[in-house]
C-alpha positions in Angstrom: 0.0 0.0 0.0 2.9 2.1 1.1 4.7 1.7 -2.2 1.0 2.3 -4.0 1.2 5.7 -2.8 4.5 6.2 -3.5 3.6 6.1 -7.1 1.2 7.8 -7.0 2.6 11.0 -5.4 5.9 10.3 -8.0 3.2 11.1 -10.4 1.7 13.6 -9.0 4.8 15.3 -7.9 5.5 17.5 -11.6 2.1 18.8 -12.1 1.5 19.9 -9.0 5.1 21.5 -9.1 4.0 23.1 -12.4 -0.1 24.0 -11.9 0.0 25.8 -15.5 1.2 22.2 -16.9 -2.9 21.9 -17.7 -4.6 20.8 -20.9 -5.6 24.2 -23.1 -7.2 21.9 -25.7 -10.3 23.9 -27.0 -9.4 27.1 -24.9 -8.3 30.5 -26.0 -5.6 32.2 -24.6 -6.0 34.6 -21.3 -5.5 37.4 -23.0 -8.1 37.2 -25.8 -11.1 36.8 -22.9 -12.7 40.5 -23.1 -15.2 40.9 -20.8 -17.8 43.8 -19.5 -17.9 44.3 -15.3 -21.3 45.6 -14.3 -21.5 49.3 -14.0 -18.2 49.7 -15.4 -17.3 52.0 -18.9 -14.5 50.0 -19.2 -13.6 46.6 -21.3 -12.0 43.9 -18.7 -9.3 41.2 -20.3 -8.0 38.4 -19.1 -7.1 38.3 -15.1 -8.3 42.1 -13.8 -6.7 43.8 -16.7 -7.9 46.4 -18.2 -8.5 46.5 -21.6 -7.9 49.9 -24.0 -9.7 49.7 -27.5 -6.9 51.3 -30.0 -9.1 50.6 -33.2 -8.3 50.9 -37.0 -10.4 50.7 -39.7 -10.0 48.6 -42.3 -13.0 47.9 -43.8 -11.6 45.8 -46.9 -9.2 44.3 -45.1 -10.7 40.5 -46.1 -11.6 41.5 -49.2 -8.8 43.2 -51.2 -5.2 42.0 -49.4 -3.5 38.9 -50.0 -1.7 37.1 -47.3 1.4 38.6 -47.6 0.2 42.4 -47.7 -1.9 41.4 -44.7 0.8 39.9 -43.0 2.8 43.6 -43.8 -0.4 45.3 -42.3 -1.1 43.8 -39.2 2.4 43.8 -38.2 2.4 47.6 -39.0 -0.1 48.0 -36.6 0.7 46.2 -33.5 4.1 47.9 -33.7 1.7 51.1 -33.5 0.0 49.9 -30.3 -2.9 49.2 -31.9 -5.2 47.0 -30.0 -8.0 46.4 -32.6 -8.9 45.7 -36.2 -12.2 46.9 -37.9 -13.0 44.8 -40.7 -16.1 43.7 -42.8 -16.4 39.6 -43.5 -19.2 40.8 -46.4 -17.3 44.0 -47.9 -18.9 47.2 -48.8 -18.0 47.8 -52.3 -19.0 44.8 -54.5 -18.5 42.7 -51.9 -20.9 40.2 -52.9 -19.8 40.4 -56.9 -16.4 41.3 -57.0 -13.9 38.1 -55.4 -11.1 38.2 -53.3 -7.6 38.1 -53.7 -8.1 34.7 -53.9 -10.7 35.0 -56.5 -13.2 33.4 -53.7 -16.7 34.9 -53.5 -18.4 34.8 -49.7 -21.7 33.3 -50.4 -23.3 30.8 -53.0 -25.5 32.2 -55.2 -25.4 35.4 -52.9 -27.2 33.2 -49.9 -26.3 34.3 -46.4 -27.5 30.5 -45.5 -24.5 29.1 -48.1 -21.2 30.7 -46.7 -18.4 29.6 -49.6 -15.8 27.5 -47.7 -12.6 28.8 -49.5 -13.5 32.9 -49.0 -13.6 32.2 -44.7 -10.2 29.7 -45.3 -8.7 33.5 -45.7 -10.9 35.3 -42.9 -9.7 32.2 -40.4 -5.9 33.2 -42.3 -6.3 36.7 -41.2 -8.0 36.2 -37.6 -5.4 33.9 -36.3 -2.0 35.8 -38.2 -3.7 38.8 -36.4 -3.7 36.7 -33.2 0.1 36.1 -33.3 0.1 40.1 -32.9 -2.1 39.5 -29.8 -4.7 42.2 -32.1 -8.4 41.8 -31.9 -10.7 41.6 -34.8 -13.9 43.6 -34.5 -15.6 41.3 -37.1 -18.2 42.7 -39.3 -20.4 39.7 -40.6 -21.8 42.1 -43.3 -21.7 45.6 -44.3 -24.7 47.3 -43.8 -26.0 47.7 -47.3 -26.6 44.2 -47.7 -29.7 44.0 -45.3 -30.5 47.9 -45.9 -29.1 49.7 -49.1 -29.8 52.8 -48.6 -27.1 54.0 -50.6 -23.9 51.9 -52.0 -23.9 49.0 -53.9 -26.0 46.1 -52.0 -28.4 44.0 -52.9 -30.2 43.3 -49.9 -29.9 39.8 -49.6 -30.4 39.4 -45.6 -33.9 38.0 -43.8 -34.4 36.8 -41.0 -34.2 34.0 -41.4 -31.0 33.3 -43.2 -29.1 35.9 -40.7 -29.5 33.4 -37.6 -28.3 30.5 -40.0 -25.6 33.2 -41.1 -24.6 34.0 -37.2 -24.4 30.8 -36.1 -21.9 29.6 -38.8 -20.1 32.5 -37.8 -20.5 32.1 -33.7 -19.4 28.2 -34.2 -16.6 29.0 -36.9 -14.7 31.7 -34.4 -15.7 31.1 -30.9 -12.6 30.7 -28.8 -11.2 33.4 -31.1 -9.6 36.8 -31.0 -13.3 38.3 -31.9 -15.6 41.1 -31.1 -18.8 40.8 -33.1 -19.4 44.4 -34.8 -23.0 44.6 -36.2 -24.5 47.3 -38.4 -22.1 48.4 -40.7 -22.3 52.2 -41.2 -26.1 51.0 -41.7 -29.2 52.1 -38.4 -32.1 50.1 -38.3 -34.9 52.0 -40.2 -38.1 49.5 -40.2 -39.2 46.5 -38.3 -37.5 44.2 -40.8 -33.9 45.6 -40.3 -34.6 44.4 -36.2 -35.3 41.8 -36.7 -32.3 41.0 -39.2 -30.2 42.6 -37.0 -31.9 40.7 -33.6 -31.7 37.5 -35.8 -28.1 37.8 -36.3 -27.4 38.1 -32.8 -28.9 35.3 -31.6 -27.3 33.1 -34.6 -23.7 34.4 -33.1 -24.6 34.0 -29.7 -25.6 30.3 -30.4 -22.2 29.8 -32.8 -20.2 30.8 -29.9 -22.3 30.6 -26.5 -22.6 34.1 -26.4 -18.4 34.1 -24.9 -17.8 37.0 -27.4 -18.1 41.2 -26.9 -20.7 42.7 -29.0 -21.4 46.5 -30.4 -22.8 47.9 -33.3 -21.4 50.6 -36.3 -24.3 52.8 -36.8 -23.9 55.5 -39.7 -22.6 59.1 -39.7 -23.5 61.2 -36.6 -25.5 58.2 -34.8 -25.2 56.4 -32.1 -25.7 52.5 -31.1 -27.8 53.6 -27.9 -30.4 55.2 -29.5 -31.1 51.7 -31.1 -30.6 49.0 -28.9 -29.1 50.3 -25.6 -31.7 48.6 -23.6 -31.1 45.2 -25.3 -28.4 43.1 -22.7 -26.9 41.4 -25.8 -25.2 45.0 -26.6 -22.2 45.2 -24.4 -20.5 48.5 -25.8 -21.7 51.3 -27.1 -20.5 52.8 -30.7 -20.8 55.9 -32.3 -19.4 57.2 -35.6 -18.8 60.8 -35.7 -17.9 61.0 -39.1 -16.6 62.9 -41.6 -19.0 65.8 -42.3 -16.8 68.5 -41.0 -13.3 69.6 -39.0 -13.9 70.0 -35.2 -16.8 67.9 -34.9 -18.0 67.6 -31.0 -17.6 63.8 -30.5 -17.4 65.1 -26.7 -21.2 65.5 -26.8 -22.1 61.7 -27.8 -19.8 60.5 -25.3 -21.4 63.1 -22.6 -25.0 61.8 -23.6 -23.6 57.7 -22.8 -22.0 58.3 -19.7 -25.7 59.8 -18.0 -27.3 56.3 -19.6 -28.4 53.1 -17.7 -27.4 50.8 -17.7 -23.3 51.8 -18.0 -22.0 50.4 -20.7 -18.7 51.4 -22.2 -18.6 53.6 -25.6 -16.0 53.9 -28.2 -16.1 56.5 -30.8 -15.5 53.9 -34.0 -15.6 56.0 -36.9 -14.0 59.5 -36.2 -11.9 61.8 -39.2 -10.4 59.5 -41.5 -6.4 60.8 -41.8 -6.3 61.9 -45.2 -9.6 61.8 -46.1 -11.7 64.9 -48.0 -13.6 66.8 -45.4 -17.3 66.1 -45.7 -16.0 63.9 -48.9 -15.3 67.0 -50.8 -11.7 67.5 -51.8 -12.4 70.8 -52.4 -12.7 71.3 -48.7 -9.2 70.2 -47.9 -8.5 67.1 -46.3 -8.1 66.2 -42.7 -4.8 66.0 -41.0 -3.2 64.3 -37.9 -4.5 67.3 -35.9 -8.2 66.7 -36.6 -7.3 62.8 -35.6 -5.5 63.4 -32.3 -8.7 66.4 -31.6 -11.4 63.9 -32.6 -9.0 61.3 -30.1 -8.0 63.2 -26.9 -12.2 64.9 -26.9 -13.6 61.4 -26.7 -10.5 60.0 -24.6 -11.0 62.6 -21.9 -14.6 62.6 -22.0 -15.1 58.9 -20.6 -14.3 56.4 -23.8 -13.2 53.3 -23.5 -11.0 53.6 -26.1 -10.8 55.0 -30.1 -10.6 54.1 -33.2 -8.3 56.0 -35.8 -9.1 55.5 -39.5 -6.8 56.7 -42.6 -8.9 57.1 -45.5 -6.7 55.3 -48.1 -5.6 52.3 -45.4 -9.6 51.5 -44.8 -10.6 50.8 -48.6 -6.6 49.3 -49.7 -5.6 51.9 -52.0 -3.9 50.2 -54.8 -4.2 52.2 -58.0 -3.2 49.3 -59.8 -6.2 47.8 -58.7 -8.7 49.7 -57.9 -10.3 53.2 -58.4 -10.6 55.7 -55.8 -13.5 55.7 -53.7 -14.0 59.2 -52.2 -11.1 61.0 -53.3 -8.1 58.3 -52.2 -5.1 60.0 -53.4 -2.3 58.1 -51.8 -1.1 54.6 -51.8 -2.5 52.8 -48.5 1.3 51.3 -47.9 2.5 54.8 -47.9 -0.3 55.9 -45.7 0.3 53.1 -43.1 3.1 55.4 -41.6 0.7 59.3 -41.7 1.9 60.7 -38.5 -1.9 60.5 -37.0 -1.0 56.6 -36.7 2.5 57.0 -34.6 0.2 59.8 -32.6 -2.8 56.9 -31.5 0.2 54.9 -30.3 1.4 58.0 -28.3 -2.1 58.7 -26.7 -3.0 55.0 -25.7 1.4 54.7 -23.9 0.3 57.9 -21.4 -3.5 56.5 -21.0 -2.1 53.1 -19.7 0.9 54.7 -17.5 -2.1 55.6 -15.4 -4.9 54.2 -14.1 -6.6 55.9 -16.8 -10.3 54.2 -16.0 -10.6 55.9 -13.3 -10.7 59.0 -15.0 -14.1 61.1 -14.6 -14.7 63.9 -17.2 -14.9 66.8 -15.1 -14.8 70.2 -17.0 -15.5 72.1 -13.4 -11.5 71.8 -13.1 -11.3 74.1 -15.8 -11.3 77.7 -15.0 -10.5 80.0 -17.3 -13.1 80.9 -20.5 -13.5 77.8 -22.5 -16.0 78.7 -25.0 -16.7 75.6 -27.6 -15.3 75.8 -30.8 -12.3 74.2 -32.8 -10.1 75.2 -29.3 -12.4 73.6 -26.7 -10.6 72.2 -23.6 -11.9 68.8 -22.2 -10.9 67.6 -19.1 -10.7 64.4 -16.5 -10.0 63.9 -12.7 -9.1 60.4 -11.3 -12.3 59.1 -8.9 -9.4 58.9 -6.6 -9.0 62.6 -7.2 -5.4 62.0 -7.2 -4.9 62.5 -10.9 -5.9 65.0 -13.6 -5.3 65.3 -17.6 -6.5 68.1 -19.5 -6.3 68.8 -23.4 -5.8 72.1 -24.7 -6.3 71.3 -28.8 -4.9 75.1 -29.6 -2.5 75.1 -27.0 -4.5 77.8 -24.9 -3.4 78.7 -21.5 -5.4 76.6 -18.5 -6.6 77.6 -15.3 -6.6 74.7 -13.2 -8.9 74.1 -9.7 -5.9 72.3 -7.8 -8.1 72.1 -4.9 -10.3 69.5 -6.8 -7.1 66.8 -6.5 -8.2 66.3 -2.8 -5.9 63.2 -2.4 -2.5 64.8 -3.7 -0.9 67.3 -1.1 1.8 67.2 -3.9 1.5 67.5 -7.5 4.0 66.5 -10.6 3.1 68.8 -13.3 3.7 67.9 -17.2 2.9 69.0 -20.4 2.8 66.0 -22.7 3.1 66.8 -26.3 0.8 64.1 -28.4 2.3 65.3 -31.7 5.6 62.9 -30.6 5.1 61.7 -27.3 7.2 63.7 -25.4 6.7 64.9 -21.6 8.0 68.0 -20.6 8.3 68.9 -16.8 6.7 71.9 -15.2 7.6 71.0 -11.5 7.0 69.8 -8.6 3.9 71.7 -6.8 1.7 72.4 -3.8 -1.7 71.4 -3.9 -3.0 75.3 -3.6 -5.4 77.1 -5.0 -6.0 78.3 -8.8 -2.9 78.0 -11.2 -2.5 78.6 -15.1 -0.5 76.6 -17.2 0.6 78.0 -20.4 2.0 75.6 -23.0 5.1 76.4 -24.6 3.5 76.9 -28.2 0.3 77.9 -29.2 -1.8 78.3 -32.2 -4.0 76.1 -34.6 -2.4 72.3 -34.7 0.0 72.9 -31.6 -2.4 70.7 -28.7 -1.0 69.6 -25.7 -2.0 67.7 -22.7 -1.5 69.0 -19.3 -1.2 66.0 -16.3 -1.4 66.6 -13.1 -0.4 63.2 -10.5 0.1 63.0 -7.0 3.6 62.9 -6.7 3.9 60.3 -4.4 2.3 57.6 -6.8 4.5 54.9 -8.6 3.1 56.1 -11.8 3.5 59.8 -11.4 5.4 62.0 -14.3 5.1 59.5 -17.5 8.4 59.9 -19.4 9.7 62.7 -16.9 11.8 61.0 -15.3 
């Protein structure tokens, strides 16, 4: 008996030595397990990490790249910080008629309810080479025109019925995946029928993958997912798309309108300025820069997102002009485009948002003392629920009166200006909690932004990059 035991503890001895020596067969990896804590307006990951949503669009990312030129995108944007990837499984333009690079079309005989094998061989290709870059695919099952045209190419081929069959061969195909489920498609529901498309859908996914994967929706310009189905628990984070009808567009109001809604849920802005894209699609307009990115980035950051998602015109639609005409004005190669300076400048934002515990921030504009009338120079700030850390964002590079009384828990104070344009921090001091102080920046004028952070200087993560 004696030896019996022996054995059996000989056996037993290396694995419970090694506890993570367990079988993974079937699992996904800790850090693709996104979740939503109740009452929180953040996305959780893994073990009590916190999860920041650095988005890019690339709409036709399935559709027009082969592997190679996706392999040369993705790793272009994880070395970017990048987080996720915005793509559409049923494209937007010809989608349904024109084939891959593979020369695949998505659907037989342009049924939903037939998925063509060989076209998702290359969507699994592209999910899992984007997993080796620990990225996140925010997977579109459809652009929107395909269950309401509206505008664009279509047809409408989407019922209710065939989007459940549609969902749940996409739920089974990439559960235990490096998903979020994106619905919509720069499409709102306008009719009874789109619901119940839409509602359809959702429960086809949710029965594919046991409803284990995050879930928002991409409404069209200037809309919001919580005017549609904020109420509905299947929607776990809110989207808006503020578009590309005009420079200094207040995404700060969407986000303001979210944060008083029940129940919390966590909001990204998903389709803000494209980078060298025409304003309001007219060329003759001029185009938008990296200043109208990092604007349309640091309002919504500051005014309670979860996250962003940056968008370069010609990198969304693969801008090839040996392929493919313009759509809206393209005028640069999307390789060259990969490396426009609003890309680095996402990187820059999301490095000084996680050297802090950045959701705990609380959009509080009463710090804020000086005039602050809105307009293209409107100031947006956040204090820490701690009240132990504030950030501030000067897009013009306006001087700011601060309220230091309102960091209650910091006797002490580490002032910085951090530069977004290239990620720089520059010191101001150390100071004593007192009173009212101004801050002016050390350049001002259209374009020249800056970020003013305040921390309690006795915190481990005080000064980002100042020391």
């Amino acid at each position: 008996m004696k030896n019996s035991v022996l054995c059996l503890l000989m056996i037993l001895f290396p694995l419970l030595a090694h506890p993570q020596v367990r079988s993974t067969a079937g699992s996904q990896p800790s850090w693709q397990k996104l979740y939503i804590i109740k009452d929180k307006r953040f996305i959780s990951q893994g073990n009590s990490k916190v999860f920041y949503w650095l988005g890019d669009t690339a709409w036709e990312l399935f559709h027009r790249l082969p592997r190679e030129e996706v392999d040369l995108y993705l790793k272009n944007r994880a070395d970017k910080g990048f987080t996720v990837i915005q793509a559409a499984a049923l494209a937007e333009f010809d989608g349904l008629t024109q084939p891959n690079a593979y020369g695949q079309l998505p659907l037989v005989n342009n049924n939903p309810a037939q998925p063509n094998e060989a076209y998702f061989k290359h969507i699994d290709y592209v999910i899992d080479k984007a997993a080796q870059y620990q990225l996140f695919v925010a997977l579109l099952p459809t652009w929107g025109d395909k269950f309401n045209k509206k505008w664009g190419n279509g047809p409408e081929v989407f019922s209710p019925e065939n989007a459940r069959i549609y969902g749940e061969f996409l739920g089974n195909r990439y559960k235990n995946k490096n998903v979020i489920w994106m619905l919509g498609g720069d499409r709102n529901p306008e009719n009874e029928q789109h619901y119940k498309i839409i509602r359809a859908m959702v429960e086809g996914l949710k029965a594919g993958d046991e409803g284990s994967r995050l879930m928002t929706y991409y409404p069209t310009g200037n809309s919001n997912s919580a005017a549609f189905f904020h109420q509905e628990p299947w929607l776990n984070i809110n989207m808006f798309q503020s578009g590309q009808m005009g420079r200094n567009r207040q995404n700060y109001v969407m986000m303001r309108q979210n944060n008083y809604l029940f129940p919390v849920k966590p909001t990204i802005d998903g389709g803000a300025r494209y980078e060298n894209g025409p304003i309001n699609w007219n060329p003759e307009l001029g185009y938008f820069d990296d200043f109208d990115v990092r604007q349309a980035a640091w309002w919504a950051a500051l005014s309670g997102a979860a996250g962003h998602t940056y968008g370069s015109h010609d990198v969304w639609q693969f801008f090839d002009p040996k392929r493919n005409p313009p759509i809206s004005y393209a005028r640069t190669h999307w390789k060259r485009s990969l490396d426009l300076p609003g890309a680095y400048q996402m990187g820059y934002l999301r490095r000084l948002m996680e050297s802090h515990p950045w959701w705990r921030l609380m959009p509080e504009q009463r710090l804020i003392k000086n005039d602050n009338p809105e307009g293209a120079a409107y100031q947006i700030a956040a204090l820490s629920e701690d009240a132990n850390f504030m950030m501030a964002y000067t897009p013009y590079g306006k001087s700011l009166q601060i309220d230091l009384s309102m960091l209650k828990a910091a006797p002490r104070l580490l002032a910085y200006w951090f530069n977004p344009r290239d990620g720089v921090s520059i010191l101001i001091g150390n100071l004593k909690n007192e009173g009212v102080l101004e801050f002016k920046p050390y350049a001002a004028g259209p374009g020249t932004d800056w970020v003013l952070v305040l921390d309690d200087a006795t915190q481990s993560w005080a000064g980002y990059g100042v020391r």
